[in-house]
C-alpha positions in Angstrom: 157.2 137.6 129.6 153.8 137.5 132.0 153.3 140.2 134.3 151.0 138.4 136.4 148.2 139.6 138.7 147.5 137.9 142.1 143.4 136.3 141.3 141.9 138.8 143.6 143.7 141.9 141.8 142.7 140.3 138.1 138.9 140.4 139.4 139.0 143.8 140.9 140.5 145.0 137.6 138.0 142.9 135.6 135.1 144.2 137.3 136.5 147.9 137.8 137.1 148.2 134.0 133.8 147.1 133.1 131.5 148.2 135.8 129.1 150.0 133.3 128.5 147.5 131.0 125.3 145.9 131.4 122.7 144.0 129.1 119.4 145.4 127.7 116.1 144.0 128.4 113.5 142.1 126.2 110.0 141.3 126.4 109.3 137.4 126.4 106.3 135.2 126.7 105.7 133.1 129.9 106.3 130.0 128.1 110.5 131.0 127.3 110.6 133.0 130.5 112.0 130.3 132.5 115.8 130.8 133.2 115.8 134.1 132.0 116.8 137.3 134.7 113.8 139.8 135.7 114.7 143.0 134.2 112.3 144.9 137.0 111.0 144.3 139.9 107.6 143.1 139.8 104.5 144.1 142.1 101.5 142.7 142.3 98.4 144.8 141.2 95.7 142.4 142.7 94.7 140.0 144.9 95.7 136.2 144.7 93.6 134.5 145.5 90.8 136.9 144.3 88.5 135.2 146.6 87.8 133.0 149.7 88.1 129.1 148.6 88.3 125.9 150.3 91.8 123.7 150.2 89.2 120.8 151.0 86.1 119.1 149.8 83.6 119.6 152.3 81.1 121.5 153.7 81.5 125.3 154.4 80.4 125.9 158.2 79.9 128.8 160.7 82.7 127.2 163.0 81.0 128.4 166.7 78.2 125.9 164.7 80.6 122.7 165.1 81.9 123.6 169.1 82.1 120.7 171.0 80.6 118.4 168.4 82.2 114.4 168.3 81.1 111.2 166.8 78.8 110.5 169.8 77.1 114.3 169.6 77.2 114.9 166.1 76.4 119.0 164.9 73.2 118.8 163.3 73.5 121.2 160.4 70.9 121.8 157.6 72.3 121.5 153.8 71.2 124.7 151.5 73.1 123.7 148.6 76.4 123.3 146.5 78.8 125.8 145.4 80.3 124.8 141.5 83.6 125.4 140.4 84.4 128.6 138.9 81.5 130.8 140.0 80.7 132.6 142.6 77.9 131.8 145.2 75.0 133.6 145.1 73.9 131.9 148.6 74.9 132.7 151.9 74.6 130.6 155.0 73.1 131.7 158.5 73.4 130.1 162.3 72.7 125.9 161.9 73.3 125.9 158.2 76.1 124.2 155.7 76.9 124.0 151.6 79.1 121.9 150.0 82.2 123.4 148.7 84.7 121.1 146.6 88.4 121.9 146.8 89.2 125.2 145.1 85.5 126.7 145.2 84.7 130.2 146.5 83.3 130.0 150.1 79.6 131.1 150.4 79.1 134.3 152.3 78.4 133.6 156.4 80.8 130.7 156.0 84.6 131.2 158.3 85.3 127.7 158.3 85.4 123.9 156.1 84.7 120.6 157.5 86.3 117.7 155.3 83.9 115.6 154.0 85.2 112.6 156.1 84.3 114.0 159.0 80.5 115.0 157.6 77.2 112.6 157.4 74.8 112.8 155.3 71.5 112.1 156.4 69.5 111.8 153.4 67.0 114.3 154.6 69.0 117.9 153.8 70.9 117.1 157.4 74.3 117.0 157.5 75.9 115.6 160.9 79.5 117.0 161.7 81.2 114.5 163.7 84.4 117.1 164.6 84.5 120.4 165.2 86.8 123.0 163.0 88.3 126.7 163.8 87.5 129.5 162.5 89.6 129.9 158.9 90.1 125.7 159.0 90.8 124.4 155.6 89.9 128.1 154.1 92.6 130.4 152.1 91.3 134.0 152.1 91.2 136.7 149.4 94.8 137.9 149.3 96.5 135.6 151.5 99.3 134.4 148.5 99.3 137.7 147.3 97.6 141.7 147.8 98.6 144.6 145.5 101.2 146.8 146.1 103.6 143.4 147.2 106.5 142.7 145.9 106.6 139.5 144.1 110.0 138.9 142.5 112.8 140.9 142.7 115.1 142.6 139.5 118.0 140.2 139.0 116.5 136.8 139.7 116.3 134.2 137.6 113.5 132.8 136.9 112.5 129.4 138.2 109.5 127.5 137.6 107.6 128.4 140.5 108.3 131.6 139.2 106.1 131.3 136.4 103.7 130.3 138.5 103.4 133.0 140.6 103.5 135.4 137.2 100.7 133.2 135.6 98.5 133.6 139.1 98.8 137.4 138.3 97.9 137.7 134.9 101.1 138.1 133.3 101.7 136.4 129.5 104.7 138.2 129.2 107.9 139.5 131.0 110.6 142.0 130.9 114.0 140.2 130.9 117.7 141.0 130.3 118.6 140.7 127.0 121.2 137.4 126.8 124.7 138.7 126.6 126.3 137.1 123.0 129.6 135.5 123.8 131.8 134.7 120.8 134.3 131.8 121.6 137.1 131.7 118.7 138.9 128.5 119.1 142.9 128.8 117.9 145.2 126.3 117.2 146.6 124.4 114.3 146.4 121.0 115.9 142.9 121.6 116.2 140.0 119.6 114.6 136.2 119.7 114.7 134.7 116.7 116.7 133.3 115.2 113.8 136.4 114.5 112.7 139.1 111.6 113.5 141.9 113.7 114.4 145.3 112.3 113.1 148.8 112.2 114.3 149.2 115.1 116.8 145.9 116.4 116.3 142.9 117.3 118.5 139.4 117.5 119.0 138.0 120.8 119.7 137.1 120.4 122.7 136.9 124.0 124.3 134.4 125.3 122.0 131.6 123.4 123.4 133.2 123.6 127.2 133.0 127.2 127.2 130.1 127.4 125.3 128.2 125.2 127.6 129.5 127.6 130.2 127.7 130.8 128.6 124.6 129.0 128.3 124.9 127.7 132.0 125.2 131.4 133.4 122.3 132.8 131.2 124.8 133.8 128.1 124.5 133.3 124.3 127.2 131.5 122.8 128.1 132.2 119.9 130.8 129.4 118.5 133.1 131.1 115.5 134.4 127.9 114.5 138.3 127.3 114.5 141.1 129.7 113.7 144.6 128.9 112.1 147.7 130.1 114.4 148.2 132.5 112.0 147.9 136.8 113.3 145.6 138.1 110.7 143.1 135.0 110.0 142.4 135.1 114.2 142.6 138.9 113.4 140.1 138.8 110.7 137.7 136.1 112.9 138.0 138.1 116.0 137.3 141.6 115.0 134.1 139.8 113.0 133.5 137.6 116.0 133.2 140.9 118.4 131.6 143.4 116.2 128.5 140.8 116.4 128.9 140.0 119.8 129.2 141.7 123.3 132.2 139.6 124.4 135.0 138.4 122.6 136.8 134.7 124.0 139.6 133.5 122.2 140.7 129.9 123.3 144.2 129.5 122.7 147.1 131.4 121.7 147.2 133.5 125.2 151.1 132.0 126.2 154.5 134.1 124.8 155.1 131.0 122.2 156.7 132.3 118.5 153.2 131.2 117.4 150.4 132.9 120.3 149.0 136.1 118.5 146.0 136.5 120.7 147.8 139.2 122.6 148.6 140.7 119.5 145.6 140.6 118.3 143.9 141.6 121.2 145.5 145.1 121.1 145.5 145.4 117.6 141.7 144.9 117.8 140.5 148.3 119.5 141.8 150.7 122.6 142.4 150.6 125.2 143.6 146.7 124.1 145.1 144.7 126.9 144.6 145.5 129.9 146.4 142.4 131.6 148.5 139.1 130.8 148.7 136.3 133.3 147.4 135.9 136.8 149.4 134.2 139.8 147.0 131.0 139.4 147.4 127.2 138.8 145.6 126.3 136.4 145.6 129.7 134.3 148.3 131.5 134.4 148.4 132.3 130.7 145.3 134.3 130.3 144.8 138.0 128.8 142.2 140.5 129.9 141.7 143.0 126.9 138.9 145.8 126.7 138.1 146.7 123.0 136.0 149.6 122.6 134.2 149.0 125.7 133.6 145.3 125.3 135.1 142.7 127.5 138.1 140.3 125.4 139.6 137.2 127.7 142.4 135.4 126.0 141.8 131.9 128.0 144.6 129.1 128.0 144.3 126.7 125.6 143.9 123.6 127.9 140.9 122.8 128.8 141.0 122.4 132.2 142.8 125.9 132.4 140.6 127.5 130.4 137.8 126.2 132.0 139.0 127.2 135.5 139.5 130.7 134.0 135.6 130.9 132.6 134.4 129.6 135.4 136.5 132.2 138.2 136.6 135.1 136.2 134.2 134.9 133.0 131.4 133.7 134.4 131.1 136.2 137.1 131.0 138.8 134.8 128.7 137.7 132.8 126.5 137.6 135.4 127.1 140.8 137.1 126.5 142.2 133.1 122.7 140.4 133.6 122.4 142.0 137.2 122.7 138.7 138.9 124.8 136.9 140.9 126.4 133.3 139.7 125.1 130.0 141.8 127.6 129.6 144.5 127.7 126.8 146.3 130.2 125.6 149.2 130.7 122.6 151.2 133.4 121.1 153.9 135.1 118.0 154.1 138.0 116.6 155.1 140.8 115.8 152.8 141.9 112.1 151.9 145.6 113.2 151.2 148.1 115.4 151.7 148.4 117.9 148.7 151.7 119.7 148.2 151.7 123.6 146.8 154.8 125.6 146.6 154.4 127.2 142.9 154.1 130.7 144.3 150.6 131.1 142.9 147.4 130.1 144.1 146.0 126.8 143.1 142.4 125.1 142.4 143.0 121.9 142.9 139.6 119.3 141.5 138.2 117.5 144.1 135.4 114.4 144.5 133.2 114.0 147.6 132.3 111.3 149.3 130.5 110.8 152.3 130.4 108.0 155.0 129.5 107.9 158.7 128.4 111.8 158.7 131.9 112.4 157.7 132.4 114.5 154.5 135.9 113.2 152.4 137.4 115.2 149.5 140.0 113.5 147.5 142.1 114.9 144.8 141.6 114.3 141.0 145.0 113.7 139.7 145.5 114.4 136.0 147.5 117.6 134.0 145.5 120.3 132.4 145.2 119.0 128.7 142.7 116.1 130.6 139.3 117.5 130.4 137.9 113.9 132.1 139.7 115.3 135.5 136.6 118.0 135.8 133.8 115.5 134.8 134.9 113.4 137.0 135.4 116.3 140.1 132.6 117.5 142.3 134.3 121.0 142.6 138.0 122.2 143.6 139.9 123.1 146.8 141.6 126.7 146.5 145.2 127.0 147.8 146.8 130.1 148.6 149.6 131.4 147.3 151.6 131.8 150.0 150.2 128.1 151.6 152.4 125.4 151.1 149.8 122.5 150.4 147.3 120.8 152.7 147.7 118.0 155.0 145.8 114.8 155.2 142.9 115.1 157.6 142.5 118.8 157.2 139.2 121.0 156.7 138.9 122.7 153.4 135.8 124.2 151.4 135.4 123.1 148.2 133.7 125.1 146.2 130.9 123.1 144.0 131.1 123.2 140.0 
């Protein structure tokens, strides 16, 4: 029999139980940084930009030099040169003087202001006319205005996006400090269970929750690590488990979690180290059948073996702790809408119910996916789910709910 846990108890005791367990760090080049989580905080230790440079092509002017001047009383200013790309100008400019600066050069010293080149004449004779006046720091980004040392940059915990890179490739930096990925094993159980290469054949099926979860690892900053598929027999998932988590730093075993004559995974779950099983079933729909185990300090989950359950389990319960186990928090997004149809609830657990969205006229619809929880298409096809409390008794038609984005 299940002696269930309410959802919020299951995730207090989940992250309770494994509060210490965190993932090492690594040292990766820029190139594979992307994605992965900043091990440290990072501060800057100089200046970006290094210098003052123009955002324009132009001419580099003392602005009080271009007050008042227009089309019809042009600023006469005398031309002493160009700056090149890429070095420094070894020119300055005084009172009634300009130098042309392309986009990106270093200003010349004297210079507090650019004048784009469409608003410049040149006169052929070393004059330049300025037909519209600029302000002082017009069109100029100063030494240190991105970044000066000492600032923090990016913060421990973030994942790393591409601008990201940017900002470390600005500083200098060909390499990182990350969190190490934390390796998942999935162990898929089940006689009826055949790879997806193959044509399965009378009650057979594909294995589909091995590449669900383990696209769920990956998604959250994990390394799966797929075992392959395992009989319904106690010491062949013993055998594949125990090898599965002695490589890995999280055991999930797909499968097997329900009080059947055939489900070992609780069995083999406490068999496997101590303390063993920690909890069986939570007060959900989709889900109820899923274990929580701690073996030797690493994290076991006995998930349903439908997919749609199983998935629901990963995504409420798993994934988060992967996450907090990299020192970041999981993407979570939340909209409202109102809800095409009524949706009945009375199981005496709560319920995540897959939704799509649709939106016309401002107005924001979410309409159930029917289907049972063997039908993986239900959660391609959904947008994200509506959560129903236990003690609710369904949602009527025209209602605001928040659904919560896959």
């Amino acid at each position: 029999m299940f002696n269930v846990l309410a959802p919020d108890a299951a995730r207090k005791l989940i992250f309770e139980e494994f509060k210490g367990c965190a993932a090492g760090s690594e040292t990766v080049g820029l190139l594979h940084a992307a994605g992965r989580v900043l091990a440290k905080d990072l501060l800057a230790d100089e200046h970006v930009p290094g210098f003052d440079r123009s955002t324009v092509d132009g001419y580099a002017v003392r602005a009080s030099d271009t007050f008042g001047c227009s089309e019809a009383i042009p600023a006469m200013l005398k031309n002493v040169g160009e700056v090149p790309m890429g070095i420094a100008p070894d020119t300055a400019i005084g009172p009634g003087e300009c130098m042309y600066v392309p986009t990106g050069a270093q200003l010349p010293e004297g210079a507090d202001a650019m004048v784009m080149i469409e608003y410049a004449e040149d006169y052929g004779d070393g004059t330049i006319g300025i037909v519209k006046p600029s302000a002082p720091g017009q069109h100029v980004v100063y030494k240190g205005d991105d970044v000066v040392p000492g600032k923090l940059v990016l913060r421990a915990g973030q994942r790393l996006r591409p601008q990201d890179i940017g900002s470390l490739a600005a500083l200098g930096h060909s390499e990182v400090e990350v969190k190490a990925p934390v390796r998942v094993a999935v162990v898929s159980t089940g006689d009826e269970l055949v790879d997806i290469s193959a044509r399965p054949a009378g009650a057979q099926i594909r294995d589909v929750n091995t590449y669900v979860i383990c696209a769920g690892v990956e998604a959250c900053g994990g390394q799966a690590v797929p075992c392959g598929i395992v009989k319904d027999e106690y010491e062949l998932l013993l055998r594949a488990s125990g090898q599965a988590l002695d490589a890995c730093d999280m055991l999930l075993i797909s499968g097997g979690s329900s009080v059947g004559t055939k489900d070992a995974t609780l069995r083999v779950i406490d068999a496997l180290g101590k303390p063993g099983v920690l909890m069986h079933g939570i007060a959900m729909k989709p889900g109820k059948p899923t274990i929580l185990g701690n073996v030797d300090g690493k994290p076991v989950f006995g998930l349903p073996g439908h997919p749609v359950s199983a998935y629901f389990i990963f995504h409420l319960f798993v994934r988060p702790l992967i996450c907090a186990m990299l020192g970041t928090e999981p993407n979570e997004n939340v909209v409202d809408a109102r809800l095409s149809v009524n949706i009945p609830s009375n199981h005496g657990r709560e319920e995540c119910v897959p939704v799509a969205l649709s939106a016309e006229g401002g107005t924001v619809t979410a309409t159930p996916i029917a289907g049972k929880s063997g039908l993986i298409t239900v959660l391609s096809q959904a947008s994200g789910y509506v959560r129903i409390a236990r003690d609710q008794e369904g949602i009527a038609r025209g209602e605001s709910v928040r659904v919560h984005l896959f």
